[in-house]
C-alpha beads as a LAMMPS data file, in Angstrom:
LAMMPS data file: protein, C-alpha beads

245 atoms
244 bonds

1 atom types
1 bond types

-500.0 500.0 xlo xhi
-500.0 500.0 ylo yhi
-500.0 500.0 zlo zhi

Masses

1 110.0

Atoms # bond

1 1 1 -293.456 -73.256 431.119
2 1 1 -290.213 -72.595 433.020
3 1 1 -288.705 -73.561 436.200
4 1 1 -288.502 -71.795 439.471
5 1 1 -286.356 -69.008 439.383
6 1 1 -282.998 -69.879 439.631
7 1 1 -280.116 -67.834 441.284
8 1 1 -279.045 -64.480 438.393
9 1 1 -275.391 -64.647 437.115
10 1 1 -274.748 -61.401 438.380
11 1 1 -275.309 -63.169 442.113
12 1 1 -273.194 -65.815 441.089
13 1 1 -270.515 -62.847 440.202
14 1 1 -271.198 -61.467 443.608
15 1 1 -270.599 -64.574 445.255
16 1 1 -267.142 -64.886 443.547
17 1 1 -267.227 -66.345 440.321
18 1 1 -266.107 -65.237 437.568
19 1 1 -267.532 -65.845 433.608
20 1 1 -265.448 -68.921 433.115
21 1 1 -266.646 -70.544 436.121
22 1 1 -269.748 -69.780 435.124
23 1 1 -269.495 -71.093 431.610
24 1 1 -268.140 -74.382 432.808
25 1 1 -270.847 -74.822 435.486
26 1 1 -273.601 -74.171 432.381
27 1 1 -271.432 -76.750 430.245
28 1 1 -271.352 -79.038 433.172
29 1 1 -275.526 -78.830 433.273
30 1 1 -276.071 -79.468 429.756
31 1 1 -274.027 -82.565 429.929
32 1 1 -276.008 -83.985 432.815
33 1 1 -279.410 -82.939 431.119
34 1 1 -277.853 -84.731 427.699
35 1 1 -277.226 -88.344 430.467
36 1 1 -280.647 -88.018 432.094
37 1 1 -278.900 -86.866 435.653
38 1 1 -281.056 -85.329 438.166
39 1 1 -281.020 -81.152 437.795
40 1 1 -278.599 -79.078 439.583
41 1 1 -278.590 -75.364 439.127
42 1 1 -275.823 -73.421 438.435
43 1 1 -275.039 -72.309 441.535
44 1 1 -275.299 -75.900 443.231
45 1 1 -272.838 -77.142 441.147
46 1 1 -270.241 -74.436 441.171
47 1 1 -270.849 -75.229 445.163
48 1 1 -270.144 -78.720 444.257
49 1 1 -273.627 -79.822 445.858
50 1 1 -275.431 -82.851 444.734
51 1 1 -279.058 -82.509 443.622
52 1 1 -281.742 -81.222 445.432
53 1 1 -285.046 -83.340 445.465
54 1 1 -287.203 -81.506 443.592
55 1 1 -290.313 -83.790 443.445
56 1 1 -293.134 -80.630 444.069
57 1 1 -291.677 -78.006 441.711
58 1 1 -293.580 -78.189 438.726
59 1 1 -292.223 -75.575 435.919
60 1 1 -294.518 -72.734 436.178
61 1 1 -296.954 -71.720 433.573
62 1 1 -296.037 -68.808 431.019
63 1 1 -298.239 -66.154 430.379
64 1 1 -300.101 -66.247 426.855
65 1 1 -298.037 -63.200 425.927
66 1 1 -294.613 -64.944 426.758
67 1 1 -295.720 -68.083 424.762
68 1 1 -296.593 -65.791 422.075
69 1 1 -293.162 -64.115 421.803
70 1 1 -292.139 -67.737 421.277
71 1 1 -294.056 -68.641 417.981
72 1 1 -295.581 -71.995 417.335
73 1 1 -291.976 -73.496 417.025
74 1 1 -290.749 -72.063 419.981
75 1 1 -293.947 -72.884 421.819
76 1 1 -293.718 -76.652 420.409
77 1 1 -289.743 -76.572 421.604
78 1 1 -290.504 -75.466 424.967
79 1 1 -293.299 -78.535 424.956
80 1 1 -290.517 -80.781 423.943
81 1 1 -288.123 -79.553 426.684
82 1 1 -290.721 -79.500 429.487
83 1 1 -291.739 -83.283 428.291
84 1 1 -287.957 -84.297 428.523
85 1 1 -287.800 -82.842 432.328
86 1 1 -290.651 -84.731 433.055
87 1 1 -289.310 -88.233 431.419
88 1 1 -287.929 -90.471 433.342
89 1 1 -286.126 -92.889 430.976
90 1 1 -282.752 -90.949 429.834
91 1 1 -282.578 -91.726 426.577
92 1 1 -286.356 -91.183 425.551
93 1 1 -285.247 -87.905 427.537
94 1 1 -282.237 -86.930 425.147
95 1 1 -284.322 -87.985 421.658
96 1 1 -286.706 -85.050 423.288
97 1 1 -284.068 -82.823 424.168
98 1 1 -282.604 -83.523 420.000
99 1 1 -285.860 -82.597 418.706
100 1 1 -286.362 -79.804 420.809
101 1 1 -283.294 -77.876 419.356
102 1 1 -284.487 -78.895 416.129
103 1 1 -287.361 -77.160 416.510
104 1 1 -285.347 -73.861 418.332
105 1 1 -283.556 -73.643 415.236
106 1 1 -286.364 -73.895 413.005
107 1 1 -288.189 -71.036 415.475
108 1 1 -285.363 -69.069 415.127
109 1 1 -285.028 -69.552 411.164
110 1 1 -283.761 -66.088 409.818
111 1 1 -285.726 -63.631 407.124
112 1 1 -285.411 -65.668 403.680
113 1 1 -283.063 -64.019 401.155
114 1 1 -283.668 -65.894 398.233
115 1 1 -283.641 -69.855 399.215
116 1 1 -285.605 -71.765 401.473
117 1 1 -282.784 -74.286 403.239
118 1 1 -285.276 -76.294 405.461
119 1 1 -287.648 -76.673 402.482
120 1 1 -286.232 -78.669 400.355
121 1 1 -285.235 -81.694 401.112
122 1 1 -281.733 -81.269 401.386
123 1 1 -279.236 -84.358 400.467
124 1 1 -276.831 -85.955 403.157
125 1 1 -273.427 -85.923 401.456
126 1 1 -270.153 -87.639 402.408
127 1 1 -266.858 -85.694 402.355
128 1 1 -264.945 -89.050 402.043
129 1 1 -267.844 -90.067 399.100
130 1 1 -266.645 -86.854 397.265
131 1 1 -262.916 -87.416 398.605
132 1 1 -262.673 -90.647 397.123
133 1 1 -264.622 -89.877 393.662
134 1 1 -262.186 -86.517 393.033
135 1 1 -259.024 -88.730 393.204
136 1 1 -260.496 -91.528 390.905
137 1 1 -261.312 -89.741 388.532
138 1 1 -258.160 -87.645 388.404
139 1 1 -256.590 -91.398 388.344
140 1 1 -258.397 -92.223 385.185
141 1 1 -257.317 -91.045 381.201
142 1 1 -260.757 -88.521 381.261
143 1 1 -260.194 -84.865 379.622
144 1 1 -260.255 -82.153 382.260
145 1 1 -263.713 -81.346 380.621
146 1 1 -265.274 -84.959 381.060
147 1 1 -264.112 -85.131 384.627
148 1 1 -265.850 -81.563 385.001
149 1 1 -268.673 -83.089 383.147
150 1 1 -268.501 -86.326 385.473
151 1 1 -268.890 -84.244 388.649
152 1 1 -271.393 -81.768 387.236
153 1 1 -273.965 -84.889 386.510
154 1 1 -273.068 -86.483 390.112
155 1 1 -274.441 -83.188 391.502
156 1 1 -277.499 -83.697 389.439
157 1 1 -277.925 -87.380 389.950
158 1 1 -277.262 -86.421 393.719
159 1 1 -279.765 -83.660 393.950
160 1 1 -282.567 -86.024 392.240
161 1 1 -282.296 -88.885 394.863
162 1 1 -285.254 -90.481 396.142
163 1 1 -286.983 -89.687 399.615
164 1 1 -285.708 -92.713 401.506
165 1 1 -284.231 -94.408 398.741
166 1 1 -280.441 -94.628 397.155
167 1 1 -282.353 -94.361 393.647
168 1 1 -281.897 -91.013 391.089
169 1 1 -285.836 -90.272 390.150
170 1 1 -284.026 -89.416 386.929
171 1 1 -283.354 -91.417 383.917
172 1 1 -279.600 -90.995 381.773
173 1 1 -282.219 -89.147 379.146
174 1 1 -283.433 -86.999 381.699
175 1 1 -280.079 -85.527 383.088
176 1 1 -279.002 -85.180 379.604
177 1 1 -281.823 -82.623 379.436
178 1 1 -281.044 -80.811 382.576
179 1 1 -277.210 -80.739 381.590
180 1 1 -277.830 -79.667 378.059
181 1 1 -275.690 -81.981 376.688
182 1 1 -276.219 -84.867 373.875
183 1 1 -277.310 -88.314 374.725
184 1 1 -274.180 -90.227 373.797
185 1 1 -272.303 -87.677 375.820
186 1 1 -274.215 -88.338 378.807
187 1 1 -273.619 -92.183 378.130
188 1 1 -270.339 -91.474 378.437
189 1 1 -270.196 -90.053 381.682
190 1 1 -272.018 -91.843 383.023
191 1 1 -270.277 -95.017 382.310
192 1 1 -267.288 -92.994 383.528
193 1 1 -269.227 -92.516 386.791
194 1 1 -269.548 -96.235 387.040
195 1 1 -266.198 -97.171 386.248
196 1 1 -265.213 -95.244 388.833
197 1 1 -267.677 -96.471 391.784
198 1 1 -269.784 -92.952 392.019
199 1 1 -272.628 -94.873 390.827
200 1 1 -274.136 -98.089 390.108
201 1 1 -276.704 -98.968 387.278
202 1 1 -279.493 -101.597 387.520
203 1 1 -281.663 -103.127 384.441
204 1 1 -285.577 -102.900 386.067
205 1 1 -287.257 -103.795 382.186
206 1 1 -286.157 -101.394 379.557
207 1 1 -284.625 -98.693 382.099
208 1 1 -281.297 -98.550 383.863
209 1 1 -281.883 -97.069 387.244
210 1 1 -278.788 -94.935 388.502
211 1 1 -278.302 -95.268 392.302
212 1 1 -275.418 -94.164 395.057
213 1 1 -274.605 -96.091 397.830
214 1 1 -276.136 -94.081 400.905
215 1 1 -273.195 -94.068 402.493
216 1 1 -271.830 -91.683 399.795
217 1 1 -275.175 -89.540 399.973
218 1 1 -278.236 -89.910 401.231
219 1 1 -281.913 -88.451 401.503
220 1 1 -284.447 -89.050 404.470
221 1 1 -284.615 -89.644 407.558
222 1 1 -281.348 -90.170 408.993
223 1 1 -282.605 -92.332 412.310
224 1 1 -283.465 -94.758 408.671
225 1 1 -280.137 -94.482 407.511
226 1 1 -278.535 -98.271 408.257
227 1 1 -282.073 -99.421 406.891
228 1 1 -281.229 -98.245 403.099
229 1 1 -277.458 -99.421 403.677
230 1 1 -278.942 -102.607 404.246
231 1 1 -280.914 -102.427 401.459
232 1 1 -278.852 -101.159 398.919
233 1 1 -276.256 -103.985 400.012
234 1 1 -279.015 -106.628 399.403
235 1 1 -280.748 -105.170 396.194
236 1 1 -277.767 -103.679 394.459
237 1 1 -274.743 -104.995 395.819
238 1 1 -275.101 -109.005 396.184
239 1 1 -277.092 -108.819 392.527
240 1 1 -273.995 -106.534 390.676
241 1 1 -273.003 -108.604 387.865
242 1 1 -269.239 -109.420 388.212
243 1 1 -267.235 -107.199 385.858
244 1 1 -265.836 -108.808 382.900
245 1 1 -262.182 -109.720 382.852

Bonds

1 1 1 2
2 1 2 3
3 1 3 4
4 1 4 5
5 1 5 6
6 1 6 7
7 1 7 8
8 1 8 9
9 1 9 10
10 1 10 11
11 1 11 12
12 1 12 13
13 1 13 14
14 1 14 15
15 1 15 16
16 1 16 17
17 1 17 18
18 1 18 19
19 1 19 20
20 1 20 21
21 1 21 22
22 1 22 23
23 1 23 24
24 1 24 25
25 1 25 26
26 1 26 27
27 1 27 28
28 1 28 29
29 1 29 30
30 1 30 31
31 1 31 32
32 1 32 33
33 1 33 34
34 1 34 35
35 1 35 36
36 1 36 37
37 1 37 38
38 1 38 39
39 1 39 40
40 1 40 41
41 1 41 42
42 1 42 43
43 1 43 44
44 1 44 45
45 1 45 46
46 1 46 47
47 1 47 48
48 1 48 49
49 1 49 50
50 1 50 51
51 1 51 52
52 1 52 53
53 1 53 54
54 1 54 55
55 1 55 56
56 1 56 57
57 1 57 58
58 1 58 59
59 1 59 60
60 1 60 61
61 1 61 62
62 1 62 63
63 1 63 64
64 1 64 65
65 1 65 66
66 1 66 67
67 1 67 68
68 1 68 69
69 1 69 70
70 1 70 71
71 1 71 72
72 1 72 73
73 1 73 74
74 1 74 75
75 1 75 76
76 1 76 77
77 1 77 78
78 1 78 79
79 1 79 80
80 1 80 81
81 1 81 82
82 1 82 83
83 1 83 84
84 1 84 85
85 1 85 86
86 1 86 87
87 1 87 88
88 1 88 89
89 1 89 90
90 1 90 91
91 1 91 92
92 1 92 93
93 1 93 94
94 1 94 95
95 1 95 96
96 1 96 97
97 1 97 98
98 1 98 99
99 1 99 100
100 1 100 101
101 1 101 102
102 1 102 103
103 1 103 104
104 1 104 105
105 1 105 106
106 1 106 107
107 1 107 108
108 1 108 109
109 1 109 110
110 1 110 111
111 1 111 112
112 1 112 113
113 1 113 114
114 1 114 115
115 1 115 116
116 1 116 117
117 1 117 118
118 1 118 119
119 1 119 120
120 1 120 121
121 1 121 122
122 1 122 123
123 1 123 124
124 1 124 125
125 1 125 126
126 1 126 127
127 1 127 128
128 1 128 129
129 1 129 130
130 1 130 131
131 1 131 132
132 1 132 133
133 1 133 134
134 1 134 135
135 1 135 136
136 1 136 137
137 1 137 138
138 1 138 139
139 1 139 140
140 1 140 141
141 1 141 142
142 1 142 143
143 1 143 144
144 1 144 145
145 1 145 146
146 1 146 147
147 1 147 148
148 1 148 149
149 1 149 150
150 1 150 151
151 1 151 152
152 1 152 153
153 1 153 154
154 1 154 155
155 1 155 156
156 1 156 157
157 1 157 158
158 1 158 159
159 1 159 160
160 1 160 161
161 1 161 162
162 1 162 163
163 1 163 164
164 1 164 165
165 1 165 166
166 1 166 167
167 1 167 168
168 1 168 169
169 1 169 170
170 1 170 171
171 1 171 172
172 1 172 173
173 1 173 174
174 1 174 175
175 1 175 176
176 1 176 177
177 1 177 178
178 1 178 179
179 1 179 180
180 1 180 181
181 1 181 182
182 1 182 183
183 1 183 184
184 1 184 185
185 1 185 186
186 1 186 187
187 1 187 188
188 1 188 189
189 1 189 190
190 1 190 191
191 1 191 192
192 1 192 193
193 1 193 194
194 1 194 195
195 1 195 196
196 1 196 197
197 1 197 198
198 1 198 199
199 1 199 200
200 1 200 201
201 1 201 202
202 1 202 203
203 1 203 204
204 1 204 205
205 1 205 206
206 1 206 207
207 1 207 208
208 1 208 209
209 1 209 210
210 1 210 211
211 1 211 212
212 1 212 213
213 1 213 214
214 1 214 215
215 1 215 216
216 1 216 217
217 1 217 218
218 1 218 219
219 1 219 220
220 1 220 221
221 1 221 222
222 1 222 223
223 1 223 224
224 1 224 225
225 1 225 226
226 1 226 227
227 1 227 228
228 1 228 229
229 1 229 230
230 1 230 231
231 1 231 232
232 1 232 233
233 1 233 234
234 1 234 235
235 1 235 236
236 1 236 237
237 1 237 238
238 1 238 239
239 1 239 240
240 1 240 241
241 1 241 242
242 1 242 243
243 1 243 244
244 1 244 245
């Protein structure tokens, strides 16, 4: 669906205005669809009119060929949008209005050259995480080739987190197979890791389970984030063993 036809740019440029009054009347409209304000079109607000009551224009039906050009994520969007217009609480409005340029950007996902980005669950990572771990270890007495080493296996223990969860699904045995490198090597590293604060290791039996604060990186949903913050601070931080002096 769509709304009423609105007044063309090229009237608005007939009436006087130029691009950039244009572009700041369109910038002006998204911000008061983003706080849940009542609609103005473009031409009402480079009038400086309030808003019209608009209570018997319901967005008009598209044909089946127009919601066709559209795809099933375009057609899905354009639900979103329309249920958004229709909302009247503002911020279950703007959640819609989120999601619905989620899904435009899926619909409008280019031809694939070799990866699939929206596929596979892609990690959250934190410049200042990465910031922070770059200048401890070039603080510490590590060769150039076990810091290289150290940030090589972060990738891997990053890449390997857990759906929801600060936990690597991968043991210190297993990432010594995926870096090709010996066991004791890997113990090294990553003791370096957690002598630096990349990482944190916790006994569950037999196994030491390798985990990263999600504030460092993190994979899920992020509207969960502050959940596995909260988490990892009671199941990982208040049950660290103090280090030995």
């Amino acid at each position: 669906r769509s709304r009423a036809m609105a007044v063309s740019a090229i009237e608005l440029r007939r009436r006087g205005y130029d691009d950039e009054d244009i572009a700041l009347a369109r910038t002006v409209q998204d911000a008061n669809r983003r706080a849940g304000a009542p609609y103005r079109t473009l031409a009402e607000i480079l009038a400086g009119q309030k808003a019209r009551s608009r209570p018997s224009a319901p967005p008009e039906d598209l044909t089946t060929r127009q919601l066709g050009r559209r795809g099933r994520l375009g057609q899905a969007a354009l639900l979103a949008d329309q249920a958004a217009l229709a909302e009247n609480d503002p911020d279950r409005a703007a959640q819609m209005r989120y999601h619905a340029q989620g899904l435009k950007a899926l619909a409008r996902k280019p031809v694939q050259l070799e990866f699939d980005f929206f596929g596979g669950g892609n990690v959250s990572l934190g410049h200042q995480y990465i910031d922070a771990i770059q200048t401890r270890l070039l603080e510490t007495d590590a060769t150039p080739a076990n810091r290289h080493l150290a940030l090589a296996t972060l990738t891997m223990i990053v890449r390997h987190l857990g759906w929801q969860s600060y936990t690597c699904d991968k043991t210190a045995a297993d990432l010594a197979d995926l870096m090709g490198v010996k066991a004791p090597d890997m113990a090294t590293t990553l003791a370096l890791l957690e002598r630096i604060g990349a990482i944190t290791r916790t006994k569950r039996g037999r196994t030491k389970l390798i985990t990263i604060n999600p504030e460092g990186a993190f994979r899920g949903d992020v509207t969960r984030h502050a959940e596995a913050v909260d988490r990892y601070r009671a199941e990982v931080v208040q049950l660290r063993p103090e280090p030995a002096e």
